[in-house]
N, C-alpha and C positions, 0 to 999 in steps of 0.2 A: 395879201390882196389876191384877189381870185378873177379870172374874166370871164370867168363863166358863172352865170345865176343857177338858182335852183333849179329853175326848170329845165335847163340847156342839158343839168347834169340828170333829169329825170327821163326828157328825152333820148337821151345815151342811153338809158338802161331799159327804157322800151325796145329801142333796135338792137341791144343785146338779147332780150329776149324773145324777139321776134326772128332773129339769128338762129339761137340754139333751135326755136320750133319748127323753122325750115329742115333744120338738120336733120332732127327728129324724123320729120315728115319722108323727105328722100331715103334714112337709113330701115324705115320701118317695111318698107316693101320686098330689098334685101333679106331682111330678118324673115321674112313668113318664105321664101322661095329656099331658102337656107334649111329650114324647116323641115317643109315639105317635100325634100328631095336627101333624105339624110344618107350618110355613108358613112361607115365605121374605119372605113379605110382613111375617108380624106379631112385634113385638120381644115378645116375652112376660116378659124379666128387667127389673130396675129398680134401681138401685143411687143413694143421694140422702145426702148432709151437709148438716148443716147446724146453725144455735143456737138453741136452744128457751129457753124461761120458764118458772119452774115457779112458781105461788104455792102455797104450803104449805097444807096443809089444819089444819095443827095450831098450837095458838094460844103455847103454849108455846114450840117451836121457834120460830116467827116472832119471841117473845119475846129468844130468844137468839143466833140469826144472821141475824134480818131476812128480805124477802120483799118479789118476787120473786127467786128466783136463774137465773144465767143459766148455760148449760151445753149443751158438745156434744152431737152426738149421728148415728149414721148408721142406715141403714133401706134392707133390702132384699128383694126379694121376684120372685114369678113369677106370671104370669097362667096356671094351670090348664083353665082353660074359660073363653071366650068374656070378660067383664068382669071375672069374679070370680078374686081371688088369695090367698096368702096371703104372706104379710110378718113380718118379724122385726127388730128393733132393737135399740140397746145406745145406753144414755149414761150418763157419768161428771160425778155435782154432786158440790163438796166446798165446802165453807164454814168461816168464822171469826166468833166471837164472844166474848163476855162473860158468867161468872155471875155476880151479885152476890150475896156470901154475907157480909149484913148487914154491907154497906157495901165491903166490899171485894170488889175487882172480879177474875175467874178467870180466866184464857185458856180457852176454850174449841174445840173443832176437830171436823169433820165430814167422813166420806165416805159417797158412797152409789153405788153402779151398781145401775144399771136394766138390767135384758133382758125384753124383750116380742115377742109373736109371737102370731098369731090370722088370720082370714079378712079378705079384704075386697071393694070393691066399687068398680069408679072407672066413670065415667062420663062423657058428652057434654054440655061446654055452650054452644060456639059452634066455631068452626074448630080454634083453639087454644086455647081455655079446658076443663080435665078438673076434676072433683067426685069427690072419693074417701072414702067410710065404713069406718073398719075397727073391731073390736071384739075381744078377745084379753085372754089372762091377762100378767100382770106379774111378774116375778121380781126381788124387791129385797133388797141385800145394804146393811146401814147401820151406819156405824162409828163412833164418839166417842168422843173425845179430851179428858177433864173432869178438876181434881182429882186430878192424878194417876192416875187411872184410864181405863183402856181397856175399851170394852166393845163389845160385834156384834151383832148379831141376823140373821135372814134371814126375809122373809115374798114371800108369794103375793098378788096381789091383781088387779084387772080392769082395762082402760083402755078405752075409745071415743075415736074420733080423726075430724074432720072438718077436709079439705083443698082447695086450688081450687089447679089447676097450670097453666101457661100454658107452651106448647111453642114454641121458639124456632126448632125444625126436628124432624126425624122422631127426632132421637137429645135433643137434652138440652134440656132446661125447669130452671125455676124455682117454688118453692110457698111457701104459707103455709098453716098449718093451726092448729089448735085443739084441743083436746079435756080428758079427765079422769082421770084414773086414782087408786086409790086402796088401802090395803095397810095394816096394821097391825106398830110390829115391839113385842116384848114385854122389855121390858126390866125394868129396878126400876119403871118405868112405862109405861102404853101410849103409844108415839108412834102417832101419827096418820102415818101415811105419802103420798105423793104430793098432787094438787091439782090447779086449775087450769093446766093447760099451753098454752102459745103457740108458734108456731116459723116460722123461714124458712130454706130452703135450697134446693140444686143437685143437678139429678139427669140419671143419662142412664138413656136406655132400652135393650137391645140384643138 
C-alpha cells in the first residue's frame, strides 16, 4: 500500500530536478572566475569521503531506529576567489527498527539521501592545520518501510558545517568536522528531519 499516488511521486522528481538546476546555476559562476584567473601554483578543486554521525533531531524516530546513525558520505567543491568556495555533498543513512503496536513488535525500515551545497570559507591555522565554515541548503529525500506500507516525502532544509583539516602534503589531508542541518518531511506526520552531525575523512586537493 503506498500514500503516495503517481503524481505526488512525479511531483518529487520535478523538485529534484529543479534542485540540481539551481545548483548547477550558482556553481556555474564559480567555474568561469576559476577559469579566468588561473594559477599553477593554487589547487582550487577538493574532492573528500568519508563517515559522518548524525544524531536525529526527532524524538520519535530516535524512538524507533535509535541515534546516532552512522553513514557515508562525499563532498566536493572549488575555491572561486581567493578562500572562499563553494561545495556540494551527498550521503546515503538507511536504518532498521521496531514499532510496537500494543505489544507486538513491527519491523520497521528506513532511507534517506542527503544532497547539500552552499558557499564556504577555509582558512589558516598553523602550517598544516586548515579551518573551514560552510553554510548551504539541503535536499532530503526520506523513505519508510512500516506496516505494510511504503511511504516518501522530499523536503528542503539548511545546514552549517565547521571543519579542522590537517595536510599531509600539497595534495591530500585528512578532516574532522561538525555541524547541523535541519528539514522537515510531511508525512501522516511531521518528521523532524536531520540533527547533530559529526564526521571524519580523506580528501585530495588538485
Amino acid at each position: 500500500m503506498r500514500l503516495f499516488s503517481r503524481n505526488d511521486n512525479l511531483r518529487m522528481e520535478i523538485n529534484m530536478k529543479k534542485f540540481l538546476i539551481v545548483l548547477i546555476i550558482l556553481l556555474l559562476p564559480g567555474v568561469s572566475l576559476s577559469f579566468a584567473q588561473p594559477n599553477r601554483d593554487t589547487k582550487r578543486f577538493f574532492f573528500a569521503a568519508g563517515i559522518n554521525t548524525l544524531a536525529t533531531a526527532d524524538s520519535n524516530f530516535k524512538d524507533i531506529y535509535g541515534s546516532p546513525h552512522a553513514y557515508p558520505g562525499i563532498r566536493a567543491g572549488f575555491f572561486f576567489y581567493k578562500n572562499f568556495y563553494i561545495w556540494g555533498g551527498c550521503g546515503f543513512l538507511s536504518g532498521h527498527g521496531e514499532i510496537d503496536i500494543y505489544g507486538t513488535k513491527v519491523e520497521a525500515k528506513t532511507n534517506q539521501r542527503l544532497i547539500s551545497f552552499g558557499p564556504g570559507y577555509s582558512g589558516s591555522l598553523t602550517g598544516k592545520l586548515n579551518y573551514r565554515i560552510e553554510t548551504g541548503g539541503v535536499y532530503f529525500r526520506y523513505e519508510e518501510e512500516a506496516m505494510a506500507e511504503d511511504v516518501s516525502a522530499s523536503s528542503y532544509g539548511f545546514t552549517v558545517n565547521f571543519g579542522i583539516s590537517y595536510m599531509f602534503n600539497k595534495l591530500f589531508y585528512t578532516e574532522i568536522s561538525a555541524g547541523y542541518m535541519t528539514g522537515v518531511a510531511e508525512l501522516a506526520r511531521k518528521i523532524k528531519l536531520g540533527g547533530v552531525t559529526a564526521g571524519i575523512g580523506f580528501g585530495i586537493r588538485f
